[in-house]
C-alpha positions in Angstrom: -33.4 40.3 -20.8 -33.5 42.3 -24.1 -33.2 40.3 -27.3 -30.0 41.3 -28.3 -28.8 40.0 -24.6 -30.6 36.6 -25.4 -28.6 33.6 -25.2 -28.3 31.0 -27.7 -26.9 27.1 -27.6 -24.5 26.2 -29.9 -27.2 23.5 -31.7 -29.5 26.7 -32.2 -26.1 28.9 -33.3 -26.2 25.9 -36.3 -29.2 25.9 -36.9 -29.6 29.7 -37.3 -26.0 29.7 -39.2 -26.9 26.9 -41.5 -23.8 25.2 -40.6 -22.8 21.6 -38.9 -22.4 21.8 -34.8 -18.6 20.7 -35.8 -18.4 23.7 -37.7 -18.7 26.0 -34.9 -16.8 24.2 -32.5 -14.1 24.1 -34.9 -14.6 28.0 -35.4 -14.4 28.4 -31.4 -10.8 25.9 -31.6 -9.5 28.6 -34.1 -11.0 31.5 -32.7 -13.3 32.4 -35.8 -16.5 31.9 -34.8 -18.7 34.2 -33.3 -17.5 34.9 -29.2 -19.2 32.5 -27.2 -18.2 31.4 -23.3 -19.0 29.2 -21.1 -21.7 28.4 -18.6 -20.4 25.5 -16.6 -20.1 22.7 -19.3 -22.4 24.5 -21.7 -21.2 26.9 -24.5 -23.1 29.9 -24.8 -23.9 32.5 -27.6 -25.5 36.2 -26.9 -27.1 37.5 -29.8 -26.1 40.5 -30.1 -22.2 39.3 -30.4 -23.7 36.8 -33.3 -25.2 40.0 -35.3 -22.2 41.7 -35.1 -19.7 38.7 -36.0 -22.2 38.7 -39.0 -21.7 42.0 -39.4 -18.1 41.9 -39.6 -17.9 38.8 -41.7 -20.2 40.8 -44.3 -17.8 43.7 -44.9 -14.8 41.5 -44.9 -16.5 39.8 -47.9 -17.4 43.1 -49.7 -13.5 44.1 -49.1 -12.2 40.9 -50.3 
């Protein structure tokens, strides 16, 4: 598995974010967030789909 393929939990998607857990499942209620899906019972993050969420969010904010 290739880093950008590496899967996150959503506790290390806080952490790495900076933000509360509720933050991010309140993101994923409204359909913000970065995509995540589900493995079983477990939310799941790939990397790569969290750097380019980032990515977007940055040039929204240099638009806005």
């Amino acid at each position: 598995m290739t880093p950008d393929e590496q899967l996150m939990t959503i506790q290390e998607l806080a952490q790495y974010l900076g933000v509360p857990v509720g933050t991010l499942y309140q993101w994923r209620y409204r359909r913000e967030g970065p995509p995540g899906f589900r493995v079983g019972r477990h939310v799941r993050y790939r990397q790569s789909d969290v750097q380019e969420w980032i990515e977007r969010q940055l040039q929204a904010s240099r638009v806005g």
